[in-house]
N, C-alpha and C positions, 0 to 999 in steps of 0.2 A: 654793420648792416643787420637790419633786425629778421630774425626769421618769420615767416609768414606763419600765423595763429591756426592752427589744428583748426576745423569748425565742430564742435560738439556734435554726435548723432542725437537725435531727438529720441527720447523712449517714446513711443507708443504702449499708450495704456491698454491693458488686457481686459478686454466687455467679460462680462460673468457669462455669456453663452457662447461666446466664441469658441471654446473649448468643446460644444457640442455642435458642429458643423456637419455630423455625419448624414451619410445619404438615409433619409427615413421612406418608407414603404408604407404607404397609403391606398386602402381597397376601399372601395365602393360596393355596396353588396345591390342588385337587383336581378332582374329577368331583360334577356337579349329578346330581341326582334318590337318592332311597334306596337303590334297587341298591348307590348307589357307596359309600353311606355311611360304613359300616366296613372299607371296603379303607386298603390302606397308600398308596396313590397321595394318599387323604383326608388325611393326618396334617398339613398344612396348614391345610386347613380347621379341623379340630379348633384347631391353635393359634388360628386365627383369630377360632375361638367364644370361646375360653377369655378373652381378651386383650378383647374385645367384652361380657364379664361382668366382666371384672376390673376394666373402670375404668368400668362400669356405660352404657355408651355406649348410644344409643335402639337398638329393632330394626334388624337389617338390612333395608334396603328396596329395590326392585329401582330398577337405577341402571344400564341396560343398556349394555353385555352381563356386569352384573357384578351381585353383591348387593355394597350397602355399606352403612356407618354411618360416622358420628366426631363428632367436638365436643372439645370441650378435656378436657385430662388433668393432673394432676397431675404430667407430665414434657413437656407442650406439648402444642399441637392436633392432633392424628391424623384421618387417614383411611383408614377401614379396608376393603380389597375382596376377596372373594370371586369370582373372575371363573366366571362359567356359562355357558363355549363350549367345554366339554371341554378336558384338560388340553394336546393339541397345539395349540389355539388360544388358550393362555392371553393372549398377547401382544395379542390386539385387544383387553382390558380398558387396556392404558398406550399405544393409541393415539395420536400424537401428542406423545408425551414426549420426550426428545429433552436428550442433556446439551449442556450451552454450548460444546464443543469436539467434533467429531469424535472419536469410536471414546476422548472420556475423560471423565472418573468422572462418576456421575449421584448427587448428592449425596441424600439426605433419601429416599431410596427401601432399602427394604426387604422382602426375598423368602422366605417361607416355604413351605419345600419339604421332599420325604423324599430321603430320598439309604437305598438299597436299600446300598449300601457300607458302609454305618456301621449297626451290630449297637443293636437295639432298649434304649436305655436310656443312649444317648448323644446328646448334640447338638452341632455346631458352628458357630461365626458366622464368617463370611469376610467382607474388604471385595469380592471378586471371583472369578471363575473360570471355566473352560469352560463349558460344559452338562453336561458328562460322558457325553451319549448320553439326558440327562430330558430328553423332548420337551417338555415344559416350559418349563422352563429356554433349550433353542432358542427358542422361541417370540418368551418374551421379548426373548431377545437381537434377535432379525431386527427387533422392533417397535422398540426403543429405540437400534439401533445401536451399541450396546458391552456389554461384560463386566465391566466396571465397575463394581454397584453390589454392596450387601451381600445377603447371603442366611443366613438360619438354617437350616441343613441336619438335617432330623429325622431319627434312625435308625431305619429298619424292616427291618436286614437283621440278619443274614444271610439271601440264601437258601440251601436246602439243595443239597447239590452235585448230586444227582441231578435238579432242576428243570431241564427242557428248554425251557420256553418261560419266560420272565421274566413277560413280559406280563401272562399268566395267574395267575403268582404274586401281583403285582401287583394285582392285581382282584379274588382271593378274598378273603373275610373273612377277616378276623384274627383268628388264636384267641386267647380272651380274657385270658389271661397276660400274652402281647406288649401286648394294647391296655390293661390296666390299668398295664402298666409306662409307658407313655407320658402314660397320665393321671395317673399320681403327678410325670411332670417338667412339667407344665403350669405350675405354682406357680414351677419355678427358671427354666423357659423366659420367662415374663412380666417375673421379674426382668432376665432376657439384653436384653430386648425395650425395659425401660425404660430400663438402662445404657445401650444404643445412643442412645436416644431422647435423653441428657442429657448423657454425657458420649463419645457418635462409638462409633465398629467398634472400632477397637485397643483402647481401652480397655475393652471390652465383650468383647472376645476375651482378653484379659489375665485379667480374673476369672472369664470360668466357661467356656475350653473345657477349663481342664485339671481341673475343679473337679468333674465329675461322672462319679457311676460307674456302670457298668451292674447291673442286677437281680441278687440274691444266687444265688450258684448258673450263672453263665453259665459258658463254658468260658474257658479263656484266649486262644482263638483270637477270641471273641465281646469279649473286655476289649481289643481292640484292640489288644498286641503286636505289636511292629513294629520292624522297622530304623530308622523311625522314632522310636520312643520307644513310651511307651503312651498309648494312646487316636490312632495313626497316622493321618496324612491318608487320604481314600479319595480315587478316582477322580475326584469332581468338582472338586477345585482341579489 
């Protein structure tokens, strides 16, 4: 009588990001209440909405001093924050955060902000950088103790040269051109968002900072020309 054949276990082959499945920490940086709504200071937030419907995550619910949401995704478990202590206090939302070395890198953490330098219809991912003068961005920094982590830098600039006060620029609505341009990159910015999420910053910065172009019709000083190259760094790195 022949004994019955062991059935071999099948290996399963190990993805190259599987290994990073960790929960990542994703902020939105704007101003709370509808006044602020549709200013450019919001265009964080906005990503934040967008990315919050895209992989269908529960409502944001207040999670003080922040609105959040998250649960598991298709590219690892996220958590996603809205911080609402106004944009110079963003930093009390990552209270307590803190990378494992001194003044170095704070890994799994990701910053979505506008960068007034980078002309509407472009975006870039950095693993680091100053503040560039976004009180924001300060904020952060002072709460977490380094310049370290990644940030998705949204374009809502140029301003026009005869603006005197920035601020103010800053906090008026956005005429609707600029803000539909930004709502057609929500779709490539989500993708930016999940590369990072699966396979790190460089390689997410490899495929789409040079990947995207600004709204038809901009000038060439707005296509980011530059000594740099095109689509030039701004101020914040």
């Amino acid at each position: 009588m022949k004994r019955p054949r062991k059935r071999r276990r099948r290996r399963t082959r190990r993805t190259r990001s599987s290994g990073r499945r960790h929960l990542k920490l994703i902020v939105g940086l704007g101003n709370p209440g509808a006044g602020y709504a549709d200013t450019r200071h919001n265009a964080g937030f906005w990503l934040a909405d967008a990315l919050a419907a895209r992989w269908r995550l529960p409502r944001f619910r207040r999670e003080p001093p922040s609105l959040a949401t998250g649960g598991p995704t298709p590219f690892g478990p996220v958590h996603l924050l809205k911080p609402q202590t106004f944009m110079n206090d963003s930093g009390l939302a990552l209270h307590g955060l803190r990378p494992p070395e001194p003044d170095g890198p704070l890994e799994g953490l990701l910053v979505l902000v506008d960068d007034v330098a980078l002309p509407v219809g472009y975006f870039r991912i950095r693993p680091q950088g100053s503040d560039g003068g976004h009180n924001g961005l300060k904020s952060i920094e002072a709460a977490i103790g380094t310049r370290q982590y990644a940030r998705l830098r949204i374009g809502v600039g140029p301003a026009p040269a005869d603006v005197d006060d920035l601020a103010e620029f800053m906090l008026a609505p956005m005429p609707q051109p600029e803000r539909a341009a930004i709502a057609a990159l929500l779709p490539v910015m989500g993708e930016a968002v999940e590369c990072w999420m699966t396979d790190g910053t460089e390689r997410a910065m490899a495929r789409f900072n040079r990947r995207v172009r600004p709204p038809e019709g901009a000038s060439p000083e707005q296509e980011g020309e530059s000594p740099q190259g095109p689509a030039g760094d701004s101020h914040l790195d």
